[in-house]
Backbone and ligand atoms as CSV (ligand in chain L), in Angstrom:
chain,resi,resn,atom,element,x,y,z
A,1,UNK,N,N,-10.474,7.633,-15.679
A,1,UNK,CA,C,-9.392,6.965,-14.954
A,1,UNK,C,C,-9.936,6.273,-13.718
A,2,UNK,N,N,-9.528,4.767,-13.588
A,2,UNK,CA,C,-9.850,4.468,-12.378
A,2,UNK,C,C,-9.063,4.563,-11.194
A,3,UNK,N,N,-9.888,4.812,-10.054
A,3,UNK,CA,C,-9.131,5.532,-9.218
A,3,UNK,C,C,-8.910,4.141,-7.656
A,4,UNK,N,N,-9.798,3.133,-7.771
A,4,UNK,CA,C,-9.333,1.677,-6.882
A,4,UNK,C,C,-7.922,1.972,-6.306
A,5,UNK,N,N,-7.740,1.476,-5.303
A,5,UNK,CA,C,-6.778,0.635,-5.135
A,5,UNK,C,C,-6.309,-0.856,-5.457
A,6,UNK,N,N,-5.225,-0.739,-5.262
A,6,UNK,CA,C,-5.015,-2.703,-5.677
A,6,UNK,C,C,-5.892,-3.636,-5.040
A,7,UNK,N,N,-6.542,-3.384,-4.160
A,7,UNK,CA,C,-7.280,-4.271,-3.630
A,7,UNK,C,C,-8.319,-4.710,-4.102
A,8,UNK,N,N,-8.836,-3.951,-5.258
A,8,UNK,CA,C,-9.824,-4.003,-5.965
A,8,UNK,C,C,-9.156,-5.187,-7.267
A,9,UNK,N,N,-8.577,-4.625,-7.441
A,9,UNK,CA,C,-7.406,-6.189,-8.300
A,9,UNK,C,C,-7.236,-6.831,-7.842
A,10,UNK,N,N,-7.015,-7.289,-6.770
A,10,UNK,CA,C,-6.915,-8.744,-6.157
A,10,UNK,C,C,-8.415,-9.204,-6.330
A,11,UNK,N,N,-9.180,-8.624,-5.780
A,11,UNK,CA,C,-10.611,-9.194,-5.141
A,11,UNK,C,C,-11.293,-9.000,-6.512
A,12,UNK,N,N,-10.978,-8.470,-8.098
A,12,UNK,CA,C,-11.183,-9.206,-9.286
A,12,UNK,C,C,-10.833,-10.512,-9.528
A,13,UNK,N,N,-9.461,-10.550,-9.640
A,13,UNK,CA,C,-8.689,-11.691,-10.021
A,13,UNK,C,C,-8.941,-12.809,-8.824
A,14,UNK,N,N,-9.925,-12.837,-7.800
A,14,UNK,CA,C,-10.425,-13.596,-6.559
A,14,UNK,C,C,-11.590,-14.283,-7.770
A,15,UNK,N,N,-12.367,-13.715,-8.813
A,15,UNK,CA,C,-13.441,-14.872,-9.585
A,15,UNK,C,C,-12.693,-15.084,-10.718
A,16,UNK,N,N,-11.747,-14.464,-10.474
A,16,UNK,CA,C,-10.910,-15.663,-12.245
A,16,UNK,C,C,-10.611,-16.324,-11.635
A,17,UNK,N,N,-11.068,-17.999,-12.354
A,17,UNK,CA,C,-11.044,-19.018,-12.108
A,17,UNK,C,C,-9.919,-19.977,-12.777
A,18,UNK,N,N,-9.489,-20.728,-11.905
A,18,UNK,CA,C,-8.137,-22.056,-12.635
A,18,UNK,C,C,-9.021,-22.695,-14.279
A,19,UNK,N,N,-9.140,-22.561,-15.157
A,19,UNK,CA,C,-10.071,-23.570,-15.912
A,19,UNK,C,C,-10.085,-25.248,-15.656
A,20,UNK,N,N,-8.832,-25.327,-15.021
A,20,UNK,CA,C,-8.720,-26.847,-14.866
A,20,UNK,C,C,-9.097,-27.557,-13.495
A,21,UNK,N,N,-9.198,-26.296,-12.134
A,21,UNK,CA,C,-9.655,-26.627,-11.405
A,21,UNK,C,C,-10.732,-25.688,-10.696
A,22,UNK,N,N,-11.302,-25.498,-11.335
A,22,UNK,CA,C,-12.588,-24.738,-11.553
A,22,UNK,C,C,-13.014,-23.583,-9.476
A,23,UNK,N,N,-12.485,-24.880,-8.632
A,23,UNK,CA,C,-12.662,-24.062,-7.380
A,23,UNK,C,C,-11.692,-22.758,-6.635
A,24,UNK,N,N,-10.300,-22.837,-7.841
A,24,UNK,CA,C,-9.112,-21.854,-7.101
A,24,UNK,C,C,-9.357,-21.003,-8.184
A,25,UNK,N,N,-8.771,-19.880,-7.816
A,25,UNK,CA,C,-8.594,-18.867,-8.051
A,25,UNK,C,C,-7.363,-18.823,-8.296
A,26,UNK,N,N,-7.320,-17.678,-9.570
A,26,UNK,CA,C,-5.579,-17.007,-9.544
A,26,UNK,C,C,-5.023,-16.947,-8.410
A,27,UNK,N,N,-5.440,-16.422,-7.787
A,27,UNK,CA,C,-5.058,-16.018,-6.419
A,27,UNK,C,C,-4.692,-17.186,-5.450
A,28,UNK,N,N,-5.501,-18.130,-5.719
A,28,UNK,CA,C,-5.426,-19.088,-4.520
A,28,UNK,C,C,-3.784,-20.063,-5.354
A,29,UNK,N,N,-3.692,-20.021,-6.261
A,29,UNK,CA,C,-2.884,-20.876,-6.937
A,29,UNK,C,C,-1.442,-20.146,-6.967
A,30,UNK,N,N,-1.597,-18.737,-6.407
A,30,UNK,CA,C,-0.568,-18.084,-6.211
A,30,UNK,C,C,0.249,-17.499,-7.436
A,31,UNK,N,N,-0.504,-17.560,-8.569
A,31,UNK,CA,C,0.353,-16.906,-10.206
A,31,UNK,C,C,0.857,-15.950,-9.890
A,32,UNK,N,N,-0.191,-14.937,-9.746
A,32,UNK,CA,C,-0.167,-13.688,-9.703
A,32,UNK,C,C,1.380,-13.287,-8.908
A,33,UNK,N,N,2.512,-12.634,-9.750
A,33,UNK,CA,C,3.484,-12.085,-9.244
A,33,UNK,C,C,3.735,-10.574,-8.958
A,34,UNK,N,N,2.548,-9.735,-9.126
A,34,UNK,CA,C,2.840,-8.377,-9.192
A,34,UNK,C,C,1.929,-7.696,-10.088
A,35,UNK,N,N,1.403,-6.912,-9.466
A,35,UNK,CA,C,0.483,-5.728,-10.127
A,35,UNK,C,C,0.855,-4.243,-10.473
A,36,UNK,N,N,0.935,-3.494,-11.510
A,36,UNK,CA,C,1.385,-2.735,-11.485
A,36,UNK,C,C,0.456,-1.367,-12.461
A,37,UNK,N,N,0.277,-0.654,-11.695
A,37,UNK,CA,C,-0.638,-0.202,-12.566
A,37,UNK,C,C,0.267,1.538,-13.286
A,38,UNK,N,N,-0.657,2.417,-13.922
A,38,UNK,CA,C,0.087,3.336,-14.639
A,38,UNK,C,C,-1.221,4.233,-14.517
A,39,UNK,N,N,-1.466,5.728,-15.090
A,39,UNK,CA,C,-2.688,6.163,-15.185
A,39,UNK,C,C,-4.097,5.191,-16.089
A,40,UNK,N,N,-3.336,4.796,-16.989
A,40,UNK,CA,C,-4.687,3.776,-17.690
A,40,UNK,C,C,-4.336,2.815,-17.957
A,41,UNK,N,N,-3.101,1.914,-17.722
A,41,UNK,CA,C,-2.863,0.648,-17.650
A,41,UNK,C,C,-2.816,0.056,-16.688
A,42,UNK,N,N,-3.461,-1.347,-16.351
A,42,UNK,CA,C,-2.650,-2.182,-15.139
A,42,UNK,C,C,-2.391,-3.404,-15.730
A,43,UNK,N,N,-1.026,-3.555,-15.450
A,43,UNK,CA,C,-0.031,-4.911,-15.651
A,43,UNK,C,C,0.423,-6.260,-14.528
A,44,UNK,N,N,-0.093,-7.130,-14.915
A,44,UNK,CA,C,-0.425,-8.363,-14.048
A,44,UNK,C,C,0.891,-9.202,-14.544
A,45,UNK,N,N,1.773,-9.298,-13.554
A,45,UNK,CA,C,2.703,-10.422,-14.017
A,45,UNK,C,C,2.115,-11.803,-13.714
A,46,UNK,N,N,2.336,-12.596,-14.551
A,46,UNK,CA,C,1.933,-14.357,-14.024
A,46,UNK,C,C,2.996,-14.831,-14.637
A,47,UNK,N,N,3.200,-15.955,-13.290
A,47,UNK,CA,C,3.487,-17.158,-13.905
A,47,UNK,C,C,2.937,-18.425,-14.160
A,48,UNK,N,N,3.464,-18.688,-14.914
A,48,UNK,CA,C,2.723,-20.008,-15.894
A,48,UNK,C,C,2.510,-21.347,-14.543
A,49,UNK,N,N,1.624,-22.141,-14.522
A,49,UNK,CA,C,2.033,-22.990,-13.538
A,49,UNK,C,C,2.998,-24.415,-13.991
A,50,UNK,N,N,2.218,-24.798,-15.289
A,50,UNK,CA,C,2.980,-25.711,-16.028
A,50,UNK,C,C,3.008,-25.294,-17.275
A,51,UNK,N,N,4.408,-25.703,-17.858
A,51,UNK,CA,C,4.993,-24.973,-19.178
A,51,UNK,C,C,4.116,-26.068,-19.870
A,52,UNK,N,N,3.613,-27.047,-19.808
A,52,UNK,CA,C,3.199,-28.046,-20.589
A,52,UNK,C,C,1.309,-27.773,-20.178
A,53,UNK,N,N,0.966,-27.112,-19.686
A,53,UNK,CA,C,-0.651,-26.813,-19.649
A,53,UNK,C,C,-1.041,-25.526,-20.275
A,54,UNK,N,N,-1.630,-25.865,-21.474
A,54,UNK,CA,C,-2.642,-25.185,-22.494
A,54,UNK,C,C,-3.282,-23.507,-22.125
A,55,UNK,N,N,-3.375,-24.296,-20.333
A,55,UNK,CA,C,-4.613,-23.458,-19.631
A,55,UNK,C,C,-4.549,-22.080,-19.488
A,56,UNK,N,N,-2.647,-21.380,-19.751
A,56,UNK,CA,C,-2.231,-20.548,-19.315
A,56,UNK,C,C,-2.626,-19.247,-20.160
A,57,UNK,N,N,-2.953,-19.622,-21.781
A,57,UNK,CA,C,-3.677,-18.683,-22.436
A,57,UNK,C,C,-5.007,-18.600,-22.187
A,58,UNK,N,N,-5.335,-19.267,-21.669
A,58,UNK,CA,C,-7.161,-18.988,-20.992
A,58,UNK,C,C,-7.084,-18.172,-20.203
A,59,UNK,N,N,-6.044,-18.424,-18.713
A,59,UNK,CA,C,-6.249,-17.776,-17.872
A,59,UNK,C,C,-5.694,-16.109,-18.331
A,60,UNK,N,N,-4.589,-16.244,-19.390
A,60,UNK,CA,C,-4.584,-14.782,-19.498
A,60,UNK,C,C,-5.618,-13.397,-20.006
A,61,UNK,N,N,-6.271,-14.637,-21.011
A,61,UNK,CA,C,-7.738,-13.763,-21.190
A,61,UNK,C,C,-8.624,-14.029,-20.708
A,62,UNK,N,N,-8.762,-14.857,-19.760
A,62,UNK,CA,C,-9.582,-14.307,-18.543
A,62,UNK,C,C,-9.168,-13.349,-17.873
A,63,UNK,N,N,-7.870,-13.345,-17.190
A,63,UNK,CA,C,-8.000,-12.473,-16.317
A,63,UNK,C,C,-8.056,-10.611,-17.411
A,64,UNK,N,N,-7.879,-10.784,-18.238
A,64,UNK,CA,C,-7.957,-9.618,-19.619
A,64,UNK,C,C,-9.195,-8.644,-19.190
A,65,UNK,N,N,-9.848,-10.023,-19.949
A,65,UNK,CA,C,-11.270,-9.889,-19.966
A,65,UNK,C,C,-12.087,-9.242,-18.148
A,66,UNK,N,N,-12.027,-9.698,-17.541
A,66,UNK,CA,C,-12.486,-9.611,-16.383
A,66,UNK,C,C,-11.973,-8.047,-15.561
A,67,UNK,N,N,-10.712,-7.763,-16.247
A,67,UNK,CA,C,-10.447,-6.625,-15.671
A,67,UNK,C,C,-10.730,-5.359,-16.375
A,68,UNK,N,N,-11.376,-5.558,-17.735
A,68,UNK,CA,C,-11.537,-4.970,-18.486
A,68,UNK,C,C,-12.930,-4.534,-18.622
A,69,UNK,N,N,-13.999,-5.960,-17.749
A,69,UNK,CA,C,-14.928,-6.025,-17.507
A,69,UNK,C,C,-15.811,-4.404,-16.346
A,70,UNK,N,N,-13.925,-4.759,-15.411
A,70,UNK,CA,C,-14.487,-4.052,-14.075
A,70,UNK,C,C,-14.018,-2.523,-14.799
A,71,UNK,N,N,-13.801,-2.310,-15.603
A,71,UNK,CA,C,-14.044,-0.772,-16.089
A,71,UNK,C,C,-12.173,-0.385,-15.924
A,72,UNK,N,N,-11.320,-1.304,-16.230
A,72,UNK,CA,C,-9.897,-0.566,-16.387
A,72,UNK,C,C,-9.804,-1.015,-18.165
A,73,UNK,N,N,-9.253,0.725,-18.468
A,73,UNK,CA,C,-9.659,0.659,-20.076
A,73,UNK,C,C,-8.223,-0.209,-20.561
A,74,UNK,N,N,-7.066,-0.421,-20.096
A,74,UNK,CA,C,-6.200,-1.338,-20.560
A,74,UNK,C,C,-5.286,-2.501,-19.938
A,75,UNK,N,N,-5.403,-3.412,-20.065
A,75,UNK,CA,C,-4.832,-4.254,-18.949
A,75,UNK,C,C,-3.511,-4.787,-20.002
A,76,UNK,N,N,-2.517,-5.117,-19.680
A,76,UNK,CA,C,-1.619,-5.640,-20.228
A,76,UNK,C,C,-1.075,-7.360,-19.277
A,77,UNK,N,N,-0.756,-8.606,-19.642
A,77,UNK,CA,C,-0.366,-9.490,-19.053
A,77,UNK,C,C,1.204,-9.914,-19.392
A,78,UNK,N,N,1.674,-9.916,-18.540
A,78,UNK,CA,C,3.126,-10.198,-18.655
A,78,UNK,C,C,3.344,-11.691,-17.903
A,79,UNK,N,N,4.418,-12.538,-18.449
A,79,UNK,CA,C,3.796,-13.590,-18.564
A,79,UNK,C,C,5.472,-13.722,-17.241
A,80,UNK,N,N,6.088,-14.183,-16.443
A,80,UNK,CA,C,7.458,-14.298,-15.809
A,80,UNK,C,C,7.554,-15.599,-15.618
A,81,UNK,N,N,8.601,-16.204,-16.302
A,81,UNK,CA,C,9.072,-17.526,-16.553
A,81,UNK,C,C,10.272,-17.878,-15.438
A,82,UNK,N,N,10.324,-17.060,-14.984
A,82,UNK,CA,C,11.500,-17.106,-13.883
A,82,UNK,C,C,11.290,-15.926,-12.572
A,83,UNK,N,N,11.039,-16.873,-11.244
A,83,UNK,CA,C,11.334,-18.186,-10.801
A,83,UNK,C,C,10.217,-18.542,-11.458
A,84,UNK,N,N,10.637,-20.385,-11.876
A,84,UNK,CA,C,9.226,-21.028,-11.960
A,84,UNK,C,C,8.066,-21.323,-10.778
A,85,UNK,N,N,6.498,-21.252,-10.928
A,85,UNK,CA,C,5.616,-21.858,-10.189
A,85,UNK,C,C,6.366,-23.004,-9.381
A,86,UNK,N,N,5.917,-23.009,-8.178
A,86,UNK,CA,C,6.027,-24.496,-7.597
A,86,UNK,C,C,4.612,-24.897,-7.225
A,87,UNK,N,N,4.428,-25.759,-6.715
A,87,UNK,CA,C,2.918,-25.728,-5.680
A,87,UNK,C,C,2.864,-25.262,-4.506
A,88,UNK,N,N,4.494,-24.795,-4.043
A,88,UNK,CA,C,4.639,-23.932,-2.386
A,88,UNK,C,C,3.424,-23.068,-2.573
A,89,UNK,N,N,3.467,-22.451,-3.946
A,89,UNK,CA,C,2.646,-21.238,-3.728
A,89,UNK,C,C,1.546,-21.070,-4.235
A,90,UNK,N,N,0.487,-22.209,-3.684
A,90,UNK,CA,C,-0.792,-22.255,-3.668
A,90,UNK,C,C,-1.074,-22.070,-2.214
A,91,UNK,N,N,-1.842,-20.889,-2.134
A,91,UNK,CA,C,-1.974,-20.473,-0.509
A,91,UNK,C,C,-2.729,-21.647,0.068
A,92,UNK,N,N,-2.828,-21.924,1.410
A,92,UNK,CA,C,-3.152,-22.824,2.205
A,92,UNK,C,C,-4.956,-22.660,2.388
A,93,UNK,N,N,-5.633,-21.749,2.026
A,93,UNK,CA,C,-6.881,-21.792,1.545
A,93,UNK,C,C,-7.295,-22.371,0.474
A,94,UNK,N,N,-6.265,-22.119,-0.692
A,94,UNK,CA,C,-6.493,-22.679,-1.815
A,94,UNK,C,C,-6.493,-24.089,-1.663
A,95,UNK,N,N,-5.669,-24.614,-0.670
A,95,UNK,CA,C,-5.512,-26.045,-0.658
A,95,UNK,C,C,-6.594,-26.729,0.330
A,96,UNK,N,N,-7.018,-26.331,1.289
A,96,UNK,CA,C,-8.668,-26.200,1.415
A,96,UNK,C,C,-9.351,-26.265,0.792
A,97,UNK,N,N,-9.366,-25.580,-0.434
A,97,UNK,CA,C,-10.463,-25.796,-1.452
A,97,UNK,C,C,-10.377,-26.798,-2.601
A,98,UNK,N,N,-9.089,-26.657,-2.538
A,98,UNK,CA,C,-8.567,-28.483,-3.563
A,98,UNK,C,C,-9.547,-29.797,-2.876
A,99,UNK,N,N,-9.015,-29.763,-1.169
A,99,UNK,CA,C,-9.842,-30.661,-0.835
A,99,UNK,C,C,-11.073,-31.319,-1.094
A,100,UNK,N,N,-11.534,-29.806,-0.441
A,100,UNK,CA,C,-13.333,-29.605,-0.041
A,100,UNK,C,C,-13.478,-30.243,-1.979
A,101,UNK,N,N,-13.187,-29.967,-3.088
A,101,UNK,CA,C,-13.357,-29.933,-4.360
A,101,UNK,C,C,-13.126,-31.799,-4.414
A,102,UNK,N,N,-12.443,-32.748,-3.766
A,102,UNK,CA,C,-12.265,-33.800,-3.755
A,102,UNK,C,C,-10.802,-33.732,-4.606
A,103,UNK,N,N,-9.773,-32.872,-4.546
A,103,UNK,CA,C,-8.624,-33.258,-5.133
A,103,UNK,C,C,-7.757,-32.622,-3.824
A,104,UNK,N,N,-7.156,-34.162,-3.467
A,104,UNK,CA,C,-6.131,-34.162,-2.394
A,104,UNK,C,C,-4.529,-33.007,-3.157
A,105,UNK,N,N,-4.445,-31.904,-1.806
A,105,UNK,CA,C,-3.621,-31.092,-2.091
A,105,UNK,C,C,-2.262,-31.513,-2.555
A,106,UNK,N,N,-1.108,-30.981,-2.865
A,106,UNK,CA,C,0.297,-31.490,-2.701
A,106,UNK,C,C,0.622,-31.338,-1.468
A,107,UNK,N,N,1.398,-32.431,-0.794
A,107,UNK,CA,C,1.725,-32.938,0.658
A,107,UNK,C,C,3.439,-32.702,0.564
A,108,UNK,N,N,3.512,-31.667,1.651
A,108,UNK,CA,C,5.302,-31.444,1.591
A,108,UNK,C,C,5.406,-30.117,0.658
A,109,UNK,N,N,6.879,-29.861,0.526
A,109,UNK,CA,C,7.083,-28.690,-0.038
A,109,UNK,C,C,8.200,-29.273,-1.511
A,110,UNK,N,N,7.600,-28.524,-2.569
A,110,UNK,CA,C,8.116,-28.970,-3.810
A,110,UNK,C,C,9.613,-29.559,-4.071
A,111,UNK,N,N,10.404,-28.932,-3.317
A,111,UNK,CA,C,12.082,-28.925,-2.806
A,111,UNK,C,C,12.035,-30.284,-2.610
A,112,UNK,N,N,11.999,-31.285,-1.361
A,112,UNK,CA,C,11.526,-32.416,-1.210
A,112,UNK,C,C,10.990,-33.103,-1.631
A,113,UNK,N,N,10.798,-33.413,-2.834
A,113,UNK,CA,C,9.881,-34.605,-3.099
A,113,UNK,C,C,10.197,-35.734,-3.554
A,114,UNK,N,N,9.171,-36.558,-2.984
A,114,UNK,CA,C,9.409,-37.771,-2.760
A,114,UNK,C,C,8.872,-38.898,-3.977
A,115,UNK,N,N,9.218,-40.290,-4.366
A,115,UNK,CA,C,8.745,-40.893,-5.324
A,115,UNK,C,C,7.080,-41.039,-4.853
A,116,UNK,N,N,5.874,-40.854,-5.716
A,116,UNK,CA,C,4.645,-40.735,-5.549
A,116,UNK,C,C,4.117,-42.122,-4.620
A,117,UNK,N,N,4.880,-43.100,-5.411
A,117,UNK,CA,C,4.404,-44.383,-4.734
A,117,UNK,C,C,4.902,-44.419,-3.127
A,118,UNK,N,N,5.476,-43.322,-2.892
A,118,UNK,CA,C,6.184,-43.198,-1.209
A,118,UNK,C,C,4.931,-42.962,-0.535
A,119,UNK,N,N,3.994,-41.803,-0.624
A,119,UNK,CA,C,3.678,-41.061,-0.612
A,119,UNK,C,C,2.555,-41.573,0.089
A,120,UNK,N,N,1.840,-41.090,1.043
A,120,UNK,CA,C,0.825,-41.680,2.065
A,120,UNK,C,C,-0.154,-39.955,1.732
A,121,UNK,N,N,-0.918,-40.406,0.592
A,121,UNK,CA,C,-1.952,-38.928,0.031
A,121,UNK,C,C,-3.224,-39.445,0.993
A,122,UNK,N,N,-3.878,-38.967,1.794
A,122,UNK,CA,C,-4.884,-38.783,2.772
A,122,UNK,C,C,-6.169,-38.607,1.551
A,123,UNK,N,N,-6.945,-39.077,1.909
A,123,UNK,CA,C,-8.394,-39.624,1.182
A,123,UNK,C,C,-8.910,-38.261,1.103
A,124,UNK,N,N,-9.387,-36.960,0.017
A,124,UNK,CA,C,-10.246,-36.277,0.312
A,124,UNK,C,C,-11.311,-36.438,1.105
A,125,UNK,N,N,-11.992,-37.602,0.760
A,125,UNK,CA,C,-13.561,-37.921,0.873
A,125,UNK,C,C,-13.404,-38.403,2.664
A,126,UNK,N,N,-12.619,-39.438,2.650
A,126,UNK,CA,C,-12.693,-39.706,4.203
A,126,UNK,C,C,-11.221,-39.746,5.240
A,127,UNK,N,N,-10.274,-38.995,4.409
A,127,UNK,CA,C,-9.263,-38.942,5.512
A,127,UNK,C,C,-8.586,-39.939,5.562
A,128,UNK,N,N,-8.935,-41.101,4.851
A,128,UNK,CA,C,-7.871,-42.188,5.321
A,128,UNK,C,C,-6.404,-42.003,4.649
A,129,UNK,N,N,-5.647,-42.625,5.261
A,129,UNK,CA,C,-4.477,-42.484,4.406
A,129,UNK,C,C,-3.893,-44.159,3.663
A,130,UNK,N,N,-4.938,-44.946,3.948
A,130,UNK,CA,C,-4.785,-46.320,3.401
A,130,UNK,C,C,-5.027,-46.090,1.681
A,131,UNK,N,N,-4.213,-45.619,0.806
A,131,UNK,CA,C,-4.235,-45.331,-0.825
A,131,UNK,C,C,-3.455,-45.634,-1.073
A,132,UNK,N,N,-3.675,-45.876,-2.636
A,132,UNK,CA,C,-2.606,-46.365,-3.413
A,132,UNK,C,C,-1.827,-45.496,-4.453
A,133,UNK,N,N,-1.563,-45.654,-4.936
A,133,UNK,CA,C,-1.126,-44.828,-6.029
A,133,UNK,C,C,-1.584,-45.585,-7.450
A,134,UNK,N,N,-2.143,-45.347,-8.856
A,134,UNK,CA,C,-3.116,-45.874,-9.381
A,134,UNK,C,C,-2.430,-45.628,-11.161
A,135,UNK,N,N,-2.054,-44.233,-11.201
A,135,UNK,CA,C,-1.994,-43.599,-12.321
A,135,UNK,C,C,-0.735,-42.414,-12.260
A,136,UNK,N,N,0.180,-42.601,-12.550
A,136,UNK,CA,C,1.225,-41.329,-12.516
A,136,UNK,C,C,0.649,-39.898,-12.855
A,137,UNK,N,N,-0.529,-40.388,-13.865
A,137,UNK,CA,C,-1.435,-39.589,-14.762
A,137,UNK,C,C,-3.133,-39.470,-14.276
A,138,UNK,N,N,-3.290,-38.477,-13.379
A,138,UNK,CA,C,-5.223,-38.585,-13.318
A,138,UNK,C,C,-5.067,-37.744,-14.664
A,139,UNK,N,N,-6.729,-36.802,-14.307
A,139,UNK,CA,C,-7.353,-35.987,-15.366
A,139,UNK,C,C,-6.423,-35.208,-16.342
A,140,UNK,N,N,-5.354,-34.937,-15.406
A,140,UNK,CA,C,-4.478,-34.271,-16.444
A,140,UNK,C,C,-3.057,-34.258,-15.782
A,141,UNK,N,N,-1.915,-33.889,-16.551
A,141,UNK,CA,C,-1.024,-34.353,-16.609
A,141,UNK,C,C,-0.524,-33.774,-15.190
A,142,UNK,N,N,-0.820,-32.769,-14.999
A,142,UNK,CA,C,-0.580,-32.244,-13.351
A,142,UNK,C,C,-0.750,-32.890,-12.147
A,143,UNK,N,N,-1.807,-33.672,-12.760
A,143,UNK,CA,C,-2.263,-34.681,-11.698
A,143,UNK,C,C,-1.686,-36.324,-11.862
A,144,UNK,N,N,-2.113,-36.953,-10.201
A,144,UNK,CA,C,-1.834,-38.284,-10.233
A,144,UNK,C,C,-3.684,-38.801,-9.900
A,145,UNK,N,N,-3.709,-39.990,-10.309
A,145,UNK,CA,C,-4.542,-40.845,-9.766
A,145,UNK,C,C,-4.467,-41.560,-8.875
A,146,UNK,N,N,-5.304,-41.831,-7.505
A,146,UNK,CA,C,-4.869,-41.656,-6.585
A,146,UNK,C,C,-6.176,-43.251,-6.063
A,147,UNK,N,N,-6.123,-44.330,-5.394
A,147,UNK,CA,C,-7.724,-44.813,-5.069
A,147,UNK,C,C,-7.623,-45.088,-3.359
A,148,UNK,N,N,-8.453,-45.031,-2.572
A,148,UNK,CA,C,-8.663,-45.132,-1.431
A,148,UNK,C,C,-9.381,-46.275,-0.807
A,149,UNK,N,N,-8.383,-47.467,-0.196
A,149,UNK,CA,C,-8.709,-48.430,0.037
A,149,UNK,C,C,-9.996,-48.816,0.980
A,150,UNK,N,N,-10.025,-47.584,1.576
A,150,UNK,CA,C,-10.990,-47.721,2.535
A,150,UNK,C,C,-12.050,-47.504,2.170
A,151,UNK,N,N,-12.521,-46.078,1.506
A,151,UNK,CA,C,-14.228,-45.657,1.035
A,151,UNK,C,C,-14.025,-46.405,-0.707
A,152,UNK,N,N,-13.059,-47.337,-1.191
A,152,UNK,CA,C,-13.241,-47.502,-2.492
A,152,UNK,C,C,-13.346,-46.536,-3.693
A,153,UNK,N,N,-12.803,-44.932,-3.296
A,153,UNK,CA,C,-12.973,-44.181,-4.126
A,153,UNK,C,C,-11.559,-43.602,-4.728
A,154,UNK,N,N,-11.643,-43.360,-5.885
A,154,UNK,CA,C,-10.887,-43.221,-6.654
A,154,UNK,C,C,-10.674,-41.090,-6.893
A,155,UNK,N,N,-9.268,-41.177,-6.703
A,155,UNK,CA,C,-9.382,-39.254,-6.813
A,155,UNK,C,C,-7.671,-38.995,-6.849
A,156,UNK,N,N,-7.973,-37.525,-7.382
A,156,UNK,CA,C,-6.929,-36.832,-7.681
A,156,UNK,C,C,-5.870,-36.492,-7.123
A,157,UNK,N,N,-4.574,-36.257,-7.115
A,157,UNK,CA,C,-3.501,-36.030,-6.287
A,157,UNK,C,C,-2.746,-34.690,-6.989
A,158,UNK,N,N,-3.302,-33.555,-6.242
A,158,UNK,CA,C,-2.205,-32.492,-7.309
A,158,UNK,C,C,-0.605,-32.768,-6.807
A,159,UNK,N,N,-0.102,-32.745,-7.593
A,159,UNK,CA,C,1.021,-33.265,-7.641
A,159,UNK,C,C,2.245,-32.153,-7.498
A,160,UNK,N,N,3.242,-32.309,-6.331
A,160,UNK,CA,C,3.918,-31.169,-5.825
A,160,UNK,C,C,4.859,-31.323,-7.090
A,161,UNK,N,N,5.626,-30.322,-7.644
A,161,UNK,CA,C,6.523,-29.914,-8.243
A,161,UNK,C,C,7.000,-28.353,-8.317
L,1,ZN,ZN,ZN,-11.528,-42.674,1.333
């Protein structure tokens, strides 16, 4: 029996990784709704971030796998469809690391949002806020394409919802 505290579950589920954005973490993306453990089970509620991204059965066996890795003999994933994800709840580190990664965070809070082409998205690379809006659609459907008039570079906009 393992005898951890939850903290040891968080700071697992800290190297399961987004597959789609390779620098956040479960954690940083805010899924994770609740841990719950039993003598030999622990149960991870998530929520999905988008009902329309693939990614969400990866991340469940990742995070499976990984906890199963750290020596808990059964993990169970429960999946909570309600409330849905927003992007509120990508912690403000995580969105630090969107940056630093070259994908400009979501700007504002999901409640509010505004038409994209409104939208004054600040340049990862140099801060400007002289951009355009390019693509409703970057790399993936979560995302916008985003180009920056000033350094000429072209980048991602996670997109608040
Ligand atoms: Zn720029």
């Amino acid at each position: 029996m393992h005898q951890s505290p939850d903290n040891d579950i968080r700071n697992i589920l800290q190297s399961v990784y987004d597959p789609e954005i390779p620098v956040l973490s479960v954690v940083d993306m805010g899924i994770i709704r609740k841990l719950s453990r039993s003598a030999d089970e622990v149960v991870v509620h998530i929520t999905p971030t988008y009902t329309g991204c693939p990614a969400m059965d990866v991340i469940s066996t990742q995070i499976r796998m990984a906890l199963l890795a750290a020596g808990f003999p059964s993990v169970k994933i429960v999946q909570e469809l309600s409330p849905a994800w927003t992007t509120d709840w990508i912690s403000e580190e995580g969105k630090q690391k969107l940056k630093a990664y070259g994908i400009a965070p979501p700007i504002g809070k999901a409640i509010d949002s505004v038409w994209l082409e409104d939208l004054k998205v600040p340049c990862p690379q140099c801060n400007s806020t002289n951009t355009v809006l390019v693509s409703q659609f970057g790399s993936t459907a979560c995302k916008a394409l985003f180009k920056c008039l000033d350094c000429k570079e072209p980048f991602d906009y996670f997109k608040c919802h």
